[in-house]
N, CA and C of each residue as an Amber inpcrd file, in Angstrom:
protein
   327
 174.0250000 141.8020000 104.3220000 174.6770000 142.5000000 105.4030000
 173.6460000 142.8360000 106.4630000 173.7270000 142.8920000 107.7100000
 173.4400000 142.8880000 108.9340000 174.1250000 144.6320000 109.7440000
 173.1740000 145.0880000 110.4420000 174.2240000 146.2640000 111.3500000
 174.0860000 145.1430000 112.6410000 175.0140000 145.2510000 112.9230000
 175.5810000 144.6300000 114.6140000 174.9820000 145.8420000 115.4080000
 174.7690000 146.9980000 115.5580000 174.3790000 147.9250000 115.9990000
 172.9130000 147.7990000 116.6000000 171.9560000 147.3550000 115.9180000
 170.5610000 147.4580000 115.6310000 169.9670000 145.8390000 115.7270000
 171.1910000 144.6930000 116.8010000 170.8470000 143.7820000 116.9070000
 170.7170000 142.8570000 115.6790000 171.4000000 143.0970000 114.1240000
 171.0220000 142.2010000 113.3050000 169.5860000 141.9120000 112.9160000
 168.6620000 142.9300000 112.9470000 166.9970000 143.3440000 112.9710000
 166.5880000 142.6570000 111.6860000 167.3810000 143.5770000 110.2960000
 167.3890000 143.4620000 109.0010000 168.1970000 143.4720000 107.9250000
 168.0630000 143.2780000 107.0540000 168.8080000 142.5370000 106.1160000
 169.0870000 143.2540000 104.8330000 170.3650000 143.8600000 104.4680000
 170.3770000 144.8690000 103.6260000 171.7150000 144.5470000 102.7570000
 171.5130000 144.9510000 101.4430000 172.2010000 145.0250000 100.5240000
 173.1170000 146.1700000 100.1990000 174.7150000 146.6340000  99.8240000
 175.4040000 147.2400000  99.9760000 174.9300000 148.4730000  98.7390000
 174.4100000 149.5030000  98.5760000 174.7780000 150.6480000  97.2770000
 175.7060000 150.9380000  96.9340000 176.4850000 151.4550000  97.8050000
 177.4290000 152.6210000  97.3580000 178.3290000 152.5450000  99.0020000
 179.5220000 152.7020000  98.5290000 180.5570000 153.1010000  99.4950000
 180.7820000 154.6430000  99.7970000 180.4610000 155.1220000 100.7750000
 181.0650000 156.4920000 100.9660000 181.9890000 157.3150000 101.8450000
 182.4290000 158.3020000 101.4660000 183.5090000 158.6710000 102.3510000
 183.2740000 160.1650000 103.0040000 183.0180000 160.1050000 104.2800000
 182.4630000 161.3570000 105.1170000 183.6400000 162.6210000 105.1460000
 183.9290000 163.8780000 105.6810000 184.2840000 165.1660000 105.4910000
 185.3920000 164.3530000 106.5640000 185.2630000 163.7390000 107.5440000
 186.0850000 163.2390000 108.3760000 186.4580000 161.9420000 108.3580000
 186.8100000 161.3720000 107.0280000 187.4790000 160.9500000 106.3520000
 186.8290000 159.4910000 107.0200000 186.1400000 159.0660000 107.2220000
 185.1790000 157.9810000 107.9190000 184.5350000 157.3240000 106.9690000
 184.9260000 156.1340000 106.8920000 184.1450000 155.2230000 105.5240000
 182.6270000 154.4900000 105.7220000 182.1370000 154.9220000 105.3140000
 180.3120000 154.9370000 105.4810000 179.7390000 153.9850000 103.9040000
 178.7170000 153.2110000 104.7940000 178.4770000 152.1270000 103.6230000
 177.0360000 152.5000000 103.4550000 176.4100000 153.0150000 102.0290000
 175.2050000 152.9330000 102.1700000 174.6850000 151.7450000 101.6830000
 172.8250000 151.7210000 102.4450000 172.9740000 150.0270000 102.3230000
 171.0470000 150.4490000 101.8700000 170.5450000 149.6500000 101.0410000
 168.9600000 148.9440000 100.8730000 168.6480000 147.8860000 101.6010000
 167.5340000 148.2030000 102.4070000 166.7330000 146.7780000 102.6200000
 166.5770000 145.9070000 101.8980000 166.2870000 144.5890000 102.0920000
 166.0880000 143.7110000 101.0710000 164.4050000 142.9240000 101.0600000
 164.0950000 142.7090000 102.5240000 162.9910000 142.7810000 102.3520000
 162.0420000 143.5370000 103.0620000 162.7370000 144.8600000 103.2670000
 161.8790000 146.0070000 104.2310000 162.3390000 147.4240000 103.3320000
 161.2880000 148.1610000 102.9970000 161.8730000 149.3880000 102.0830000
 162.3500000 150.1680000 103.5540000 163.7280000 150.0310000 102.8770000
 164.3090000 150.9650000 103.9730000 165.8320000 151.2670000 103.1150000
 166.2870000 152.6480000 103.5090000 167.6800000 152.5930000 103.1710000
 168.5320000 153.4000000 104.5410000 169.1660000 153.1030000 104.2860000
 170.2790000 153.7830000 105.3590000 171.9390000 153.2290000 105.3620000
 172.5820000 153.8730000 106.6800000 174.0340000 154.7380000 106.2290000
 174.4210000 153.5770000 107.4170000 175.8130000 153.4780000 107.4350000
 176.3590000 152.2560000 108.4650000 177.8830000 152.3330000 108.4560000
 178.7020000 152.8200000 109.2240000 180.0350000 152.4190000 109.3390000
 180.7710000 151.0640000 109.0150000 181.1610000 151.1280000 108.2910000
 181.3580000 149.7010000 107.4220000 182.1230000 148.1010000 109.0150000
 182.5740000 149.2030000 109.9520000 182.7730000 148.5700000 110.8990000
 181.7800000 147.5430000 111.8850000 180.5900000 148.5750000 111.3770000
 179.4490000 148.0220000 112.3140000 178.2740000 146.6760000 111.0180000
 179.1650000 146.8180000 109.7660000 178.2850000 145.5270000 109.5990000
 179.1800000 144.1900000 109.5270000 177.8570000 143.3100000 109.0920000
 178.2390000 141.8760000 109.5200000 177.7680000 140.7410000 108.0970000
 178.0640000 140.7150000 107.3390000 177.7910000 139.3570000 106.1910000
 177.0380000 138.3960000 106.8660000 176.0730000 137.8790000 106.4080000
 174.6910000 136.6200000 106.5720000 174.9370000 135.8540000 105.4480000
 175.1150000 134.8300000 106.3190000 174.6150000 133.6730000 105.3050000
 173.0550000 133.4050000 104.4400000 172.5750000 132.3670000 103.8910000
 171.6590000 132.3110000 103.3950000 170.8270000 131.5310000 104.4490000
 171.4920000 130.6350000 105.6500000 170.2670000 130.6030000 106.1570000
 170.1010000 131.4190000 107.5010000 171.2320000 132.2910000 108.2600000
 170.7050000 133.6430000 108.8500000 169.4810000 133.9110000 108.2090000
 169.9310000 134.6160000 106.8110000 168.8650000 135.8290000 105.9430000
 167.6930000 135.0730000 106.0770000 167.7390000 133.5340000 105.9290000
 166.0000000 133.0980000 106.1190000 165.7060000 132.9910000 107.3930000
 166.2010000 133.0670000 108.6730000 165.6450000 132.8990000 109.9250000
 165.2310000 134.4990000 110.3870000 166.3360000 135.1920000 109.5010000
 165.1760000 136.8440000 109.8110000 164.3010000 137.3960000 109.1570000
 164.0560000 136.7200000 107.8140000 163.4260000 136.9110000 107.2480000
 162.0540000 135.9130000 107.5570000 161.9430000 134.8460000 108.0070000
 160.4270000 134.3770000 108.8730000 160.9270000 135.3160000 110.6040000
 161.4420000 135.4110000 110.8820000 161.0820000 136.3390000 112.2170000
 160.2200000 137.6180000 111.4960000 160.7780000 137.9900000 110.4570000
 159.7620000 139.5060000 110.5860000 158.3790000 139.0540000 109.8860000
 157.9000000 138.1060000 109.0910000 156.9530000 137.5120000 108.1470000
 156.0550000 137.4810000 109.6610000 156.0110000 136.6400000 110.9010000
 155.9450000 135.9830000 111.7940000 155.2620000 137.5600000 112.6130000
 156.4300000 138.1410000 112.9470000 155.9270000 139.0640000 113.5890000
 155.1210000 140.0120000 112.6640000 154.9490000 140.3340000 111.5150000
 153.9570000 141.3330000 110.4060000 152.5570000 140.2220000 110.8040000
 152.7370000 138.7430000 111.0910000 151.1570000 138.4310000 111.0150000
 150.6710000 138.4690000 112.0230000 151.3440000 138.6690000 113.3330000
 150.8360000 138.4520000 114.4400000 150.0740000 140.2730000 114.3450000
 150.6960000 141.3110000 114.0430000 150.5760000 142.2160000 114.3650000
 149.1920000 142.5860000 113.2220000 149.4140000 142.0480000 112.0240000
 147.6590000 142.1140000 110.9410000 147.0700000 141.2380000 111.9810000
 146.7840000 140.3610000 112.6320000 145.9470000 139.6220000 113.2760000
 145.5720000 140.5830000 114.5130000 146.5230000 141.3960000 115.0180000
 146.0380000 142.2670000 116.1310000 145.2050000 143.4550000 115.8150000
 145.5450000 144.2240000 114.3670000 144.6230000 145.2700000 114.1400000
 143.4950000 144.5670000 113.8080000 143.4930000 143.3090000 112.6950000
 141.9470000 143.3750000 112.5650000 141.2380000 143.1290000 113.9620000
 141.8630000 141.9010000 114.7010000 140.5840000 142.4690000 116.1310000
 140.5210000 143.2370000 116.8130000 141.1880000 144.4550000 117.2540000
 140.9770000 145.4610000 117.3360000 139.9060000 146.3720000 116.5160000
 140.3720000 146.1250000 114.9920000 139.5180000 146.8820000 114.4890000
 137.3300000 146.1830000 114.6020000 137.5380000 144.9330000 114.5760000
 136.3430000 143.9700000 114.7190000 135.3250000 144.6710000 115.8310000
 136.5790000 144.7040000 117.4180000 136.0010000 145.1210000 118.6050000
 135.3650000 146.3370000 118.7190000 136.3290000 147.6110000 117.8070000
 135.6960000 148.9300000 117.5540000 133.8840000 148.8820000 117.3310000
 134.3430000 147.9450000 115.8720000 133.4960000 148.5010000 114.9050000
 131.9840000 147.6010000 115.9990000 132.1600000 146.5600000 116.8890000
 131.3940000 145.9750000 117.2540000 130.3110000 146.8870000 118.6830000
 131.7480000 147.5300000 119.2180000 131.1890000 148.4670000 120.0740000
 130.6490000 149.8760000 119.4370000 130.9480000 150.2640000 118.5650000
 130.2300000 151.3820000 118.0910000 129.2690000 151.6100000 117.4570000
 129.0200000 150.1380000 116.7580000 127.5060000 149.8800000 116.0650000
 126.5490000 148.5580000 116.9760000 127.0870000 148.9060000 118.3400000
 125.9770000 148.1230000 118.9250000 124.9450000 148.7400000 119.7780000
 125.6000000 150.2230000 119.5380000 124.0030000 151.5100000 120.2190000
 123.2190000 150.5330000 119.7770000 121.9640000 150.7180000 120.8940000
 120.7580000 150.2310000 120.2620000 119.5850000 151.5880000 120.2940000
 118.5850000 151.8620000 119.6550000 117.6620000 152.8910000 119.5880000
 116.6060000 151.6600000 119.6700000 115.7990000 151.7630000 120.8070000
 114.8810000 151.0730000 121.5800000 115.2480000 149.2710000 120.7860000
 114.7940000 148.2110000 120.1170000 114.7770000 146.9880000 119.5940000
 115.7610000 146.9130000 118.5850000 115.9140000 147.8250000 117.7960000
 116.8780000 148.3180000 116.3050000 118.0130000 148.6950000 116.5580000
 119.1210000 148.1530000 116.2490000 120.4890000 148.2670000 115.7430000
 120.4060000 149.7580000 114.8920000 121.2060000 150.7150000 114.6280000
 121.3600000 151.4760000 113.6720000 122.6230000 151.9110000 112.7490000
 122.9680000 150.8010000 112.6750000 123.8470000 150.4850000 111.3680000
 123.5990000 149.0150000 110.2750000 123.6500000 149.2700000 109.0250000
 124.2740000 147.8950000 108.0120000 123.4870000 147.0820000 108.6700000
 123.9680000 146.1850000 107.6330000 123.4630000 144.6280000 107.7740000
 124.5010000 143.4060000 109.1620000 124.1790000 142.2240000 109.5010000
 125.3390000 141.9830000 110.5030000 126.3320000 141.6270000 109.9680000
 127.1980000 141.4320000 110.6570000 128.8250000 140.8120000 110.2490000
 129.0050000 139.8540000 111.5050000 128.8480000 138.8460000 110.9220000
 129.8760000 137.9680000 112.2450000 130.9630000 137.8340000 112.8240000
 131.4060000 138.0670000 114.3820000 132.4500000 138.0940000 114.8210000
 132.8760000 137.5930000 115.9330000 133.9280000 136.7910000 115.9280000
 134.0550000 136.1840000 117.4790000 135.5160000 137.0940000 118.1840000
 134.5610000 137.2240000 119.4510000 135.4720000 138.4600000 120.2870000
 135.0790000 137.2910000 121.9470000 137.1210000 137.3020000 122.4430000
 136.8940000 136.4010000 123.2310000 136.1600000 134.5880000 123.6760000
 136.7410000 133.8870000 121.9080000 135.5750000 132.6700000 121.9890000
 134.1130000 133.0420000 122.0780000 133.4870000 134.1370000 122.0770000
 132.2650000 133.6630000 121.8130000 131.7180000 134.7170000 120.3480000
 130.6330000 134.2730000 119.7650000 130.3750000 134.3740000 118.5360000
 129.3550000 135.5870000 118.5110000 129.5340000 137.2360000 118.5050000
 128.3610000 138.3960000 118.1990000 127.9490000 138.3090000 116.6390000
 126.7980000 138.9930000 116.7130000 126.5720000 139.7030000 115.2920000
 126.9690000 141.3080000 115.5820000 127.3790000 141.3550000 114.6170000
 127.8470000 142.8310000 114.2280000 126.9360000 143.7200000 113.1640000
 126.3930000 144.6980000 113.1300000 126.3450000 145.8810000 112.2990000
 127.0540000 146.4670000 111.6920000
């Protein structure tokens, strides 16, 4: 199941059917491959096939690597600018780490 609401984002499995104080039929639902749970007007979902569920399921794989590929260089660039003080000839951190920032190739501390 799909919420139509939330653009069809993710991909969730039905728990439990419930019924609100205002008599409103509410579907609770599990992620399937995102820990997530949440509540959905049974109006607002939508049944996926099996190959929907795999085209959103590489959209989010797709977008999780682009976004690990963005912290580590981010994190690379930090760590490159903060251990490249120099105290007169000497580095003062660790041993180097190699890193390429922008095509070209630093040593890192």
């Amino acid at each position: 199941m799909v919420r139509k609401s939330y653009s069809r984002d993710i991909c969730f499995k039905v728990v439990d059917f419930l019924n609100t104080h205002e008599n409103k039929k509410l579907v609770l639902l599990k992620g399937i491959d995102i820990r997530l749970c949440a509540d959905a007007p049974i109006e607002d979902l939508e049944p996926v096939d099996s190959q929907t569920y795999l085209k959103i399921r590489d959209n989010d794989l797709k977008n999780c690597e682009s976004q690990v590929k963005f912290i580590l260089k981010k994190r690379n660039l930090e760590r490159y600018q903060r251990t490249s003080y120099h105290l007169g000839n000497k580095r003062l951190l660790g041993p180097a780490i190699p890193v390429a920032i922008k095509g070209k190739k630093h040593r890192i501390i």
